[in-house]
Every structure is written in structure tokens, then in C-alpha cells.
Backbone bond lengths (Angstrom), bond angles and torsions (degrees), N, CA, C in turn:
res aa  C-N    CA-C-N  psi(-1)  N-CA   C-N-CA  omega(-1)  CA-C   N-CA-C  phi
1 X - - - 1.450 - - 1.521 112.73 -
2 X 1.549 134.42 -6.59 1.101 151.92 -155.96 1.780 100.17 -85.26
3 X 1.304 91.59 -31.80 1.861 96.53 -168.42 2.150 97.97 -70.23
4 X 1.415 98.69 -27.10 1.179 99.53 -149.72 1.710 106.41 -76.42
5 X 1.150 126.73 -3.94 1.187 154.59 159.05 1.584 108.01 -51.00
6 X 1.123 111.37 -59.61 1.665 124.96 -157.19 1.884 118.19 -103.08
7 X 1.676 105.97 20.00 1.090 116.83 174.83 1.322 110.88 -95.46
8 X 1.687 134.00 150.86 1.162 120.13 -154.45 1.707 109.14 -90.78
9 X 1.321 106.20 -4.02 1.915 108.60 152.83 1.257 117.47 -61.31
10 X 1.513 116.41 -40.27 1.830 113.40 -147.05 1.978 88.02 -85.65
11 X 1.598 115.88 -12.25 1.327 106.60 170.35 1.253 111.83 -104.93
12 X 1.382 129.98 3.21 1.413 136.57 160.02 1.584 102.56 -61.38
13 X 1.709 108.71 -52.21 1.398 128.19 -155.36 1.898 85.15 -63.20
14 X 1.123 118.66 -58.95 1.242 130.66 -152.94 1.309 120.87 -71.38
15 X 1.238 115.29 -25.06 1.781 128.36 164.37 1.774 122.95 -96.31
16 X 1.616 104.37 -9.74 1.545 122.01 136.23 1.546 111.69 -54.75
17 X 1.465 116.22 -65.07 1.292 110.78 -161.68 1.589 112.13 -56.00
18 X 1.736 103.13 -49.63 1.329 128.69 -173.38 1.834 103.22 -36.55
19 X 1.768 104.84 -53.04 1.599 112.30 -178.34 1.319 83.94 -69.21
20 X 1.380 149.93 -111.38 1.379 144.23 -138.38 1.551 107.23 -4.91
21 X 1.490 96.75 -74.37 1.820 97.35 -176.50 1.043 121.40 -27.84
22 X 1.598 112.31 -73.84 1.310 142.52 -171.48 2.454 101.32 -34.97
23 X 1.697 89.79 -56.89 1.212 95.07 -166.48 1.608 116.78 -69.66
24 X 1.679 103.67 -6.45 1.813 116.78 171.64 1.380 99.24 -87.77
25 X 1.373 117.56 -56.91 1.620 94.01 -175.90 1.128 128.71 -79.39
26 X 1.630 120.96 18.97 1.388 120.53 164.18 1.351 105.85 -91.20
27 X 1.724 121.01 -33.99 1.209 123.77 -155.32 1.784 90.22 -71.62
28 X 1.666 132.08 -18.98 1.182 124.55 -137.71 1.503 90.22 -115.97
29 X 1.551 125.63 -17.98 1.095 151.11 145.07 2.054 97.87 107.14
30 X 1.364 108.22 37.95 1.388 117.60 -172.77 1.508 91.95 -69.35
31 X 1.345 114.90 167.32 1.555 130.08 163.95 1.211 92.38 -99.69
32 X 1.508 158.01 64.61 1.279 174.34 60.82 1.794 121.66 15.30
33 X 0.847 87.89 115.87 2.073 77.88 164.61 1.615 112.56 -142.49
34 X 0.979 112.27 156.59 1.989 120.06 178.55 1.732 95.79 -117.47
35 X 1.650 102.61 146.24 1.505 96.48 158.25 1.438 79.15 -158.37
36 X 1.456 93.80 168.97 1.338 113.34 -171.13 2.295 103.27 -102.20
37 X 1.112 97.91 134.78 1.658 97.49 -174.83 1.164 111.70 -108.73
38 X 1.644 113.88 164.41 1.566 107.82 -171.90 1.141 129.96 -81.09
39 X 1.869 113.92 14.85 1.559 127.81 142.01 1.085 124.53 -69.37
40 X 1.043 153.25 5.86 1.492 148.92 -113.58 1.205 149.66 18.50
41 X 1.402 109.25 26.27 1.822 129.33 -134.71 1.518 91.91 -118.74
42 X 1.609 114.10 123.47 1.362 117.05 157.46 1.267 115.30 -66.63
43 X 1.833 129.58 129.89 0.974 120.97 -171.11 1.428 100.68 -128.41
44 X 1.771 108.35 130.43 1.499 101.04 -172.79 1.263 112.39 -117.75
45 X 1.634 120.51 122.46 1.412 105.39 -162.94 1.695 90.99 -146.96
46 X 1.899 114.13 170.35 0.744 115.11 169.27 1.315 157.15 -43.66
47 X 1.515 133.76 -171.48 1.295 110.02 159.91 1.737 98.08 -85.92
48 X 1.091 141.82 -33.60 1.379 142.69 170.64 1.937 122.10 -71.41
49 X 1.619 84.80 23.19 1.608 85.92 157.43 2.297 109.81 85.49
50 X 1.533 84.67 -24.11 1.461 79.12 -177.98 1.514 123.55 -66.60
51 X 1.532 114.73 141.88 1.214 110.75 -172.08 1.457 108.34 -85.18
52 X 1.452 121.53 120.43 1.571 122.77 -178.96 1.420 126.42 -74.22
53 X 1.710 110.47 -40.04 1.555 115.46 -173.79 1.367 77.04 -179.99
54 X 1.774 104.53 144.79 1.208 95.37 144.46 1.546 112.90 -126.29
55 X 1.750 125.23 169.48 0.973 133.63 -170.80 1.670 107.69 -102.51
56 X 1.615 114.92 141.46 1.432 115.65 -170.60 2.233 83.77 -86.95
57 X 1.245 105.25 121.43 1.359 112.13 178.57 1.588 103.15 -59.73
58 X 1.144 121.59 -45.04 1.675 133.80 172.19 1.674 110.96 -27.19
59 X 1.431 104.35 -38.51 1.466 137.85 -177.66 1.335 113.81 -60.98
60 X 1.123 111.67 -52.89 1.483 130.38 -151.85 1.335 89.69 -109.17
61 X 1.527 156.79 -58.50 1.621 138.50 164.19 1.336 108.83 -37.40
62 X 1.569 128.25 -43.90 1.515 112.95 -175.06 1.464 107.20 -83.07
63 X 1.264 128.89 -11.65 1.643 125.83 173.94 1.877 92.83 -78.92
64 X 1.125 112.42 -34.45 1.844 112.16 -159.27 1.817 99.92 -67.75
65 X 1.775 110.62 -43.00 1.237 129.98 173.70 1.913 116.69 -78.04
66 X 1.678 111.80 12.81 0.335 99.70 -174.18 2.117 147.56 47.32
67 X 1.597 106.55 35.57 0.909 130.65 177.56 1.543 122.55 -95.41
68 X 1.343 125.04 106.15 1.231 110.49 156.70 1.405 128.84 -125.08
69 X 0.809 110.17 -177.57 2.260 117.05 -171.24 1.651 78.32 -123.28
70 X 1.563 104.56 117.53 1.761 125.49 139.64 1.341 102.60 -105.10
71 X 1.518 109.65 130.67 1.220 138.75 143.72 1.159 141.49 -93.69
């Protein structure tokens, strides 16, 4: 599943997602921001720089493709 990260959709998919965020927590008027890092990791952090959570991007192409693992 590692390859599926590094195809030039799953970073199309992923700097889509990156704007989505970005364009909810403006619409919601949060001091919020998303950027995408040179792991592939959505990172959501303040307006003062703090890092909030970050997201494994790997994560978010198989939720976008609608993929999940039940166990």
C-alpha cells in the first residue's frame, strides 16, 4: 500500500484535501491552517504555529478512494 502514496493522483488527491480543510476553517472563521509536509502528512496547526494533529496522508487517499480494512 506504500506505492499508493507516491502516485501523482494520491498527491493531486492530497493537496485537494489539504485546500478542502483550509477552505472549512476559513469558511468557519477558525485561526486553523492545513499544509501538506514533505512526509506526506496533513498538518493542522495554529495561527501561532502550534502543531495540532497531524494526518498520515496514506490515510486520507484510501478514505478519498474510498478504501477501508475491517477486521
Amino acid at each position: 500500500m506504500t506505492n499508493l502514496i507516491h502516485s501523482p493522483l494520491s498527491s493531486h488527491k492530497l493537496n485537494s484535501a489539504t485546500d478542502y480543510i483550509n477552505t472549512t476553517f476559513s469558511a468557519n472563521k477558525t485561526d486553523l491552517s492545513a499544509k501538506l509536509d514533505s512526509q506526506k502528512q496533513i498538518v493542522i496547526s495554529s495561527s501561532n504555529g502550534t502543531v495540532l494533529k497531524r494526518i498520515q496522508g496514506e490515510d486520507v487517499v484510501k478514505k478519498m478512494n474510498k478504501i477501508d480494512l475491517y477486521v
